[in-house]
N, C-alpha and C positions, 0 to 999 in steps of 0.2 A: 742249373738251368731253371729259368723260373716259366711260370707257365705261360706268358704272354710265348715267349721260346717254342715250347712242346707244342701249344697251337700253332705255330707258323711251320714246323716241321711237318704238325699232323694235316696242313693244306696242301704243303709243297709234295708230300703224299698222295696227299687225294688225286692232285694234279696228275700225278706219273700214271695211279690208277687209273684215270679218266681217259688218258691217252691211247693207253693198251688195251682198255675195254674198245675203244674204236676202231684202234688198230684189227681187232679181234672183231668186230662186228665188219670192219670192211672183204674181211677174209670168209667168211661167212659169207657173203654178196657170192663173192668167188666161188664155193662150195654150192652155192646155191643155183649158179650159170651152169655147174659140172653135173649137177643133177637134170638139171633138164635136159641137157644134151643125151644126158645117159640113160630118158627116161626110172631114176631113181626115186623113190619116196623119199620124203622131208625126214621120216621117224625113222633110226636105227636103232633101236634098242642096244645089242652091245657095245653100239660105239659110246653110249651114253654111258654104261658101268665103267667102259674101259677108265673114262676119264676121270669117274670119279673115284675109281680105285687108283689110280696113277696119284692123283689131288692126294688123297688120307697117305698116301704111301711117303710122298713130300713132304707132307707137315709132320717141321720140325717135334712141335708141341702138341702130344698128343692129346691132351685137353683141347686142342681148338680140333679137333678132327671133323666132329661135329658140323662146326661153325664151317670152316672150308668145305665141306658137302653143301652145305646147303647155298653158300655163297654161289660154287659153281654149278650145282642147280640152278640158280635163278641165271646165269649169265646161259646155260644151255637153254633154258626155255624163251628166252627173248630171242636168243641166236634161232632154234623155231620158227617162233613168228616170222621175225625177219625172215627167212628163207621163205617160207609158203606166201609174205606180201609179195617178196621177188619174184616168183615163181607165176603168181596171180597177174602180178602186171605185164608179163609177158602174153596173158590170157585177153583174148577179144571176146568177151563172150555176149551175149544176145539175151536180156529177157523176158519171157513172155510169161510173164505172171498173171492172171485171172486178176480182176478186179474183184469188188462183194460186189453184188448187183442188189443191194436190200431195197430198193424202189422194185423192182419188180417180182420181188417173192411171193411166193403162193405161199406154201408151208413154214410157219414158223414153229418150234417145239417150243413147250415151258413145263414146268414140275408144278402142280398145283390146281389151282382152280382160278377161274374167276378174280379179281381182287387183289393179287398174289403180288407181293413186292416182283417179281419176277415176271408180271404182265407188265408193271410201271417201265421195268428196264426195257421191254420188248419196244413198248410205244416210243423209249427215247431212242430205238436205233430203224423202228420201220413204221412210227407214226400208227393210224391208226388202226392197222391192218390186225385181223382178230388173231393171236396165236392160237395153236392148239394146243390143250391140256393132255399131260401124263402124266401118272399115278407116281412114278419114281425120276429122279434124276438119270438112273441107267437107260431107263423106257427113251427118257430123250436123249442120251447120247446112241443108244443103240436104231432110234430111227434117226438119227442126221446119217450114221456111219453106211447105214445102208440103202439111204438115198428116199427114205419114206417120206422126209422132212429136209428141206434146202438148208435148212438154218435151226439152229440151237441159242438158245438164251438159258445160262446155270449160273449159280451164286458161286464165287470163287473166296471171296474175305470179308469180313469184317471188321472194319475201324476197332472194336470193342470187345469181341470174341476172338477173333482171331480167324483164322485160314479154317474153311471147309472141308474136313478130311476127305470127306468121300468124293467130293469134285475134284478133288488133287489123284485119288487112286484111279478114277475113271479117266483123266485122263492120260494115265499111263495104262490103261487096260484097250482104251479103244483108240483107232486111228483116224484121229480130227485135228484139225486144225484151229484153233486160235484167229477169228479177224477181225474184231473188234473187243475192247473194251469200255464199257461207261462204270458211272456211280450214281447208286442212287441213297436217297437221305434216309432212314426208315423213321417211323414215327410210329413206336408201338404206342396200344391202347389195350386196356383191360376189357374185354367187351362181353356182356353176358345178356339172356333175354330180359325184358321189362320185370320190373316189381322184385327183383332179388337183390337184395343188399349183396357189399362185398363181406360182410360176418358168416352170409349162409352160402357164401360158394363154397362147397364139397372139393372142387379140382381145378385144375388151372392145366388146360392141353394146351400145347402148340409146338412147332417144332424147338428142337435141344437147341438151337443157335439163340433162337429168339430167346427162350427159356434164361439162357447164360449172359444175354445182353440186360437180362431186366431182376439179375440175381438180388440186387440189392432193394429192391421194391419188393420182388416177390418174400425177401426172409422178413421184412419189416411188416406186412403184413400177413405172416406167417402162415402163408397159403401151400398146399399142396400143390407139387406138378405130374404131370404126364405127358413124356414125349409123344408128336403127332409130326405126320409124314411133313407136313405143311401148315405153316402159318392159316392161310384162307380155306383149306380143310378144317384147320379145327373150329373156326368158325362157323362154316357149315355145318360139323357136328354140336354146337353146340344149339346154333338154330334147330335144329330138329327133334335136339334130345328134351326128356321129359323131367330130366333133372335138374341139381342146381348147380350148371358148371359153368365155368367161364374158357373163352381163350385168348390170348396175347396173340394180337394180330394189327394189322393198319390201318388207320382210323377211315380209307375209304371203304374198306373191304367189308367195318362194320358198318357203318353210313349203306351201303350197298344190301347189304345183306338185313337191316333192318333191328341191328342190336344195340341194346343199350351200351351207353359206351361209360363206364364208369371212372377211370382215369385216362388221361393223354400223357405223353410222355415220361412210358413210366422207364425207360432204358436208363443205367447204369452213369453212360456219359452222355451232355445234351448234346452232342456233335454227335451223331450214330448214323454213318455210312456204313452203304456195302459194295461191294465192286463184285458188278456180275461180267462173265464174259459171253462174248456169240462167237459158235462153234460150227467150222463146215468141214464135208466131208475133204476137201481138197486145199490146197493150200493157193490162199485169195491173199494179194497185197494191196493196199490204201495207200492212195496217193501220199496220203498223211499219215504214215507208219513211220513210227522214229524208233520203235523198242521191241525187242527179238526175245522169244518166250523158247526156254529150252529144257531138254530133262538128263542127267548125266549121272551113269554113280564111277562114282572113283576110284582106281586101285588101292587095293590095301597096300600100300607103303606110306612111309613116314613121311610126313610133310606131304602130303597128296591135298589136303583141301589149301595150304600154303599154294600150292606149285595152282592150281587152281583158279583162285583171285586173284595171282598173278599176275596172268594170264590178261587176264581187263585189265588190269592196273596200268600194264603197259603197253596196251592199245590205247589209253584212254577214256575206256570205255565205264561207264558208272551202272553197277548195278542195282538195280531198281527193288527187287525183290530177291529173296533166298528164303527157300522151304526147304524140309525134307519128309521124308514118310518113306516109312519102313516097307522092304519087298513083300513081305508075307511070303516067303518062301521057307518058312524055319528056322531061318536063319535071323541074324539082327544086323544084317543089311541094308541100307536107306539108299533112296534117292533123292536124289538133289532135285529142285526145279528153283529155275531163274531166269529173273527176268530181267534183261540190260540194254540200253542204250544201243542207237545204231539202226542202221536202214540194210536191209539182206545185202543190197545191191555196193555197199562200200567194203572198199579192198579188203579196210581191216577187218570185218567182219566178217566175209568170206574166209582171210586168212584163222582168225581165229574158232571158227566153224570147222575145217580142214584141222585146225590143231587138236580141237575136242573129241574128232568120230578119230583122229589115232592113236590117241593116247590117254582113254577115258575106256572102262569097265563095259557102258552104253554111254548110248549118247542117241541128242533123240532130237527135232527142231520141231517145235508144237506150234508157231505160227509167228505173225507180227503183225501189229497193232500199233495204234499210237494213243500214248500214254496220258491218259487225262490229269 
């Protein structure tokens, strides 16, 4: 048999395969009419071992046992979905989702001061309404959570650095919501008071992001750093201070502030965004929200972050973002946060919402946004 042969065989295969996956998926439609009637849930856990013990116990070859697990894994977890779209479309349901109301905010929160890349994102989502400054990133997720403040603007990533740990643990510590995203461009500058060369700057403050964005200026000219809460903090300290220090901050904030600005663009890469998010206590939808922000950890079993991406694979769903960050419980447990495609209000994303709070460790829905 030559292989032009093996190939026509290995379609005419596929073909029979194709047939009995639908056959198998229409039967499933049917299991999924029996549960509703029976008010049943979509997830059985044992019926899910049975089958896959049944599966390894059939295959011939026990080298593929493996492989046959996980085949019928994926064929159970589409069977899933399918069953809660089923179920879903049977649902009328009604939503009354909050709008942002960012035209008429009183309270905005930011981390910083004055000048603060994090005032720029404010202006690009409420114009020119003044935010208010706090000392820490917690300060303002802990006033949006408790209603001190309507609205939150935090730094989430970086183009260059990468993901902001601590905005990623806050917010799995606090319960907020997600309802908007923008981007803003950063444009660090070395900025220090009048009459000091860059030979006699003593230190270089500014926060660790900024710091890591401009690593490759800062070793070249082989400056000392020290982390500062804030970009336009350390610029205020250096306005005041009586020494010869500099800090890495935005070139309004030193224009603003009245510092000599010694370099411009001294980051890493000339592209250097960051994407900040705004944060409210309650969960607000935008007319123009296309992408659903979630936080999951996954059972310890085999093929679990597999069975996972799946999951979107076969809703169609494109995910946008994947992080993780560790629980801090002792343990070296992470959580997942992702960010995918999709409007709350469509079947399959409801469907797959319903799939993730049964058969996920947590499961958490942080907001939705639409995706600059």
């Amino acid at each position: 048999m030559d292989l032009k042969q093996i190939r026509d065989r290995i379609d005419e295969t596929d073909s029979r395969i194709l047939s009995l996956f639908m056959e198998r998926m229409e039967l499933c439609k049917e299991v999924a009419d029996y549960k509703k009637k029976n008010n049943m849930p979509v997830y059985q856990g044992d019926r899910e071992k049975q089958v896959i013990d049944r599966i390894k116990t059939l295959t011939a070859d026990k080298s593929l046992e493996n492989g046959t697990s996980a085949l019928f894994t994926d064929i159970m977890d589409i069977s899933k979905l399918l069953q809660n779209r089923t179920l879903l479309s049977h649902k009328k349901e009604e939503y009354n989702f909050s709008r942002p109301d960012f035209a008429n905010a009183t309270k905005i929160a930011c981390q910083g001061t004055s000048g603060a890349n994090s005032e720029t994102a404010s202006r690009m989502i409420f114009g020119e309404k003044k935010p208010v400054f706090y000392s820490s990133f917690e300060d303002v997720f802990r006033a949006v959570q408790s209603g001190e403040a309507e609205y939150g603007v935090i730094p989430l990533k970086n183009s260059t650095a990468g993901m902001i740990d601590s905005a990623y643990d806050l917010m799995a510590k606090y319960s907020v919501y997600v309802v908007k995203q923008v981007c803003v461009e950063i444009n660090h500058c070395l900025a220090t008071k009048e009459n000091i060369n860059i030979s006699d700057i003593k230190c270089v403050y500014s926060h660790p992001q900024a710091i890591a964005q401009c690593s490759a200026f800062i070793a070249e000219k082989n400056l000392e750093t020290l982390p500062y809460s804030n970009t336009a903090t350390s610029a205020e300290l250096v306005k005041e201070s009586t020494e010869n220090i500099a800090s890495i901050c935005s070139v309004e904030c030193a224009e603003k502030l009245g510092l000599n600005i010694i370099a411009e663009n001294i980051a890493d890469c000339s592209v250097n965004r960051t994407q900040f998010i705004c944060i409210a206590r309650d969960l607000q939808v935008a007319d123009d929200a296309d992408s659903v922000s979630v936080m999951v950890q996954i059972p310890h079993t085999e093929g679990s972050l597999h069975r996972l991406l799946t999951k979107f694979y076969v809703n169609g769903m494109n995910i946008i973002r994947i992080e993780n960050r560790p629980i801090r419980d002792g343990s070296f447990d992470v959580i997942f946060y992702l960010d995918f495609s999709g409007k709350l209000t469509d079947s399959g994303v409801r469907a797959i919402m319903n799939d993730l709070s049964e058969n996920m460790e947590y499961f958490r829905c942080l907001g939705t946004f639409h995706n600059e």
